[in-house]
C-alpha positions as CSV (number, residue, x, y, z in Angstrom):
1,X,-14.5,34.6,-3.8
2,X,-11.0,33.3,-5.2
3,X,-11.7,29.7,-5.6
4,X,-14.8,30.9,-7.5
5,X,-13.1,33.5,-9.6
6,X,-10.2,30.2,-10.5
7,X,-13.2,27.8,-11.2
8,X,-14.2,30.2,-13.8
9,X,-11.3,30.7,-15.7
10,X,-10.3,27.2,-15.6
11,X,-13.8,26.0,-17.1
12,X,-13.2,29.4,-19.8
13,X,-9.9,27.7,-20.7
14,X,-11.2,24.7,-21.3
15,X,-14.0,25.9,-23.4
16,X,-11.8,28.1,-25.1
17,X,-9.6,24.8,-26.1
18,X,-12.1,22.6,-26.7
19,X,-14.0,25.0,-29.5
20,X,-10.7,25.9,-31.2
21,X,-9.6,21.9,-31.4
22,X,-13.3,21.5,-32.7
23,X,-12.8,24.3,-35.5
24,X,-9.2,23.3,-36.5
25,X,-10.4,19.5,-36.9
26,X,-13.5,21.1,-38.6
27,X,-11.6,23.0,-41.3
28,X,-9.1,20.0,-42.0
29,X,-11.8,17.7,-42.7
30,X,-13.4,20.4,-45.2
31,X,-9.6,20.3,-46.4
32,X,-9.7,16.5,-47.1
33,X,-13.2,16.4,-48.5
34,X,-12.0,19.3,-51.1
35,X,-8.4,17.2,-52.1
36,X,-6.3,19.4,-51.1
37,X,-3.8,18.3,-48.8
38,X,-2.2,20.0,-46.2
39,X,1.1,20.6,-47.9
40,X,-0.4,22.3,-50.9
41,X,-1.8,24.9,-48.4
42,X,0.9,27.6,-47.3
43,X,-0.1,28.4,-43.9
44,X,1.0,24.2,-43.3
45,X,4.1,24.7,-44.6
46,X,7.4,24.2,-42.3
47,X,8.5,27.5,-41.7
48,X,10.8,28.3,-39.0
49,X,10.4,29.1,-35.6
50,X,12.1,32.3,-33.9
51,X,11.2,32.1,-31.1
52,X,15.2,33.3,-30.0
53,X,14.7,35.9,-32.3
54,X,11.2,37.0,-30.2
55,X,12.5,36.8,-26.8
56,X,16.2,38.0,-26.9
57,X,14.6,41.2,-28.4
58,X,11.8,41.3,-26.0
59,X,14.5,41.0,-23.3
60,X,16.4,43.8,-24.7
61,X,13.4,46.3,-25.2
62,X,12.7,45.3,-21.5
63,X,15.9,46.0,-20.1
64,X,16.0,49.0,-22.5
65,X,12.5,50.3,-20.9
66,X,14.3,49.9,-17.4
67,X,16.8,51.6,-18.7
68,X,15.3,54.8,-19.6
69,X,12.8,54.8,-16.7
70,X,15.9,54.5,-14.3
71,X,17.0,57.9,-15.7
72,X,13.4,59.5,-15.6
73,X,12.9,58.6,-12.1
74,X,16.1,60.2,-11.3
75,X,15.1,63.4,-12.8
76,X,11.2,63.1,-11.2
77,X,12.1,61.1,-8.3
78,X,8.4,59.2,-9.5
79,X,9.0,55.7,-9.1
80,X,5.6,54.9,-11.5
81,X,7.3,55.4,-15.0
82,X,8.9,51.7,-14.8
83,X,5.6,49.6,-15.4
84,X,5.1,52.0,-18.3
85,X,9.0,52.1,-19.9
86,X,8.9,48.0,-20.0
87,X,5.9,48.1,-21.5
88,X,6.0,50.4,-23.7
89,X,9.9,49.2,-25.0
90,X,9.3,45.8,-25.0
91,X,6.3,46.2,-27.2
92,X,8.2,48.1,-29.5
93,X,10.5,45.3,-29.7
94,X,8.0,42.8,-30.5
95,X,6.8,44.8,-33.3
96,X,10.2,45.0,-34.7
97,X,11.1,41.6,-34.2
98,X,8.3,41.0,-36.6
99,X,10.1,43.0,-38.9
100,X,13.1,41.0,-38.3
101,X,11.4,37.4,-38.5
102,X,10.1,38.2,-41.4
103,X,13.2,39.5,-43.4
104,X,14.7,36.1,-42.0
105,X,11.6,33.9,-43.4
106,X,12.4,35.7,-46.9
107,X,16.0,34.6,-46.6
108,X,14.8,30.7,-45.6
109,X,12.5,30.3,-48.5
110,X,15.5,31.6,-50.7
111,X,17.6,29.3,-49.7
112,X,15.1,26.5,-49.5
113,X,14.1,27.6,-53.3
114,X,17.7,27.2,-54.4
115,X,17.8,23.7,-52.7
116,X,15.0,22.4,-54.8
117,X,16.3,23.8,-57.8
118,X,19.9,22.2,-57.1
119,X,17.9,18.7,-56.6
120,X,15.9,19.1,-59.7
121,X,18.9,20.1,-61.3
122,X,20.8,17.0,-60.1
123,X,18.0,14.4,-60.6
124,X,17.8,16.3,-64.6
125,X,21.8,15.1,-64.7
126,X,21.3,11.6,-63.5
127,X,17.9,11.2,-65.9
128,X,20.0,12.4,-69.0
């Protein structure tokens, strides 16, 4: 029964990747049929990745889940509240690291903004 039940989700994974390779190459042709390029499009633009960000504060809701289980098992002496606590913590965190990645994506494009302008700026100087 095992082998069978592994077979299967291999063979869904690969569907799964193979469909959603088809789509994206889809879409990008439809892209450069229409002349628009993939830069002019904001969901290709280089943002960055925080993936730091994502995991020190899913660590920390984690440990902070275990945390506040420790103490209710304690008080209950029920040794079930941990899978919940984790859960429910380092969900909590995720949601509020995408709070945090977020305010940090507004900063980037700030400071990439004022880049460009400094260039432009510079190149205007050296024109004139």
């Amino acid at each position: 029964m095992a082998p069978f039940v592994f077979i299967i989700l291999i063979v869904t994974i690969g569907i799964t990747l193979y469909f959603f390779l088809k789509a994206r190459h889809a879409e990008r042709m439809a892209m450069i049929e229409k002349g628009i390029l993939y830069a002019d499009n904001r969901r290709f633009r280089w943002m960055p990745n925080f993936i730091g960000v994502k995991l020190g504060m899913l660590i920390l809701g984690a440990g902070g889940g275990m945390l506040v289980a420790y103490f209710i098992s304690m008080a209950t002496n029920d040794q079930t509240i941990y899978p919940a606590m984790i859960m429910l913590f380092g969900g909590g965190s995720l949601v509020a690291s995408f709070f945090v990645e977020r305010k940090l994506a507004e900063g980037h494009e700030q400071t990439k903004t004022y880049e460009r302008e400094q260039e432009r700026a510079t190149e205007y100087r050296e024109e004139y």
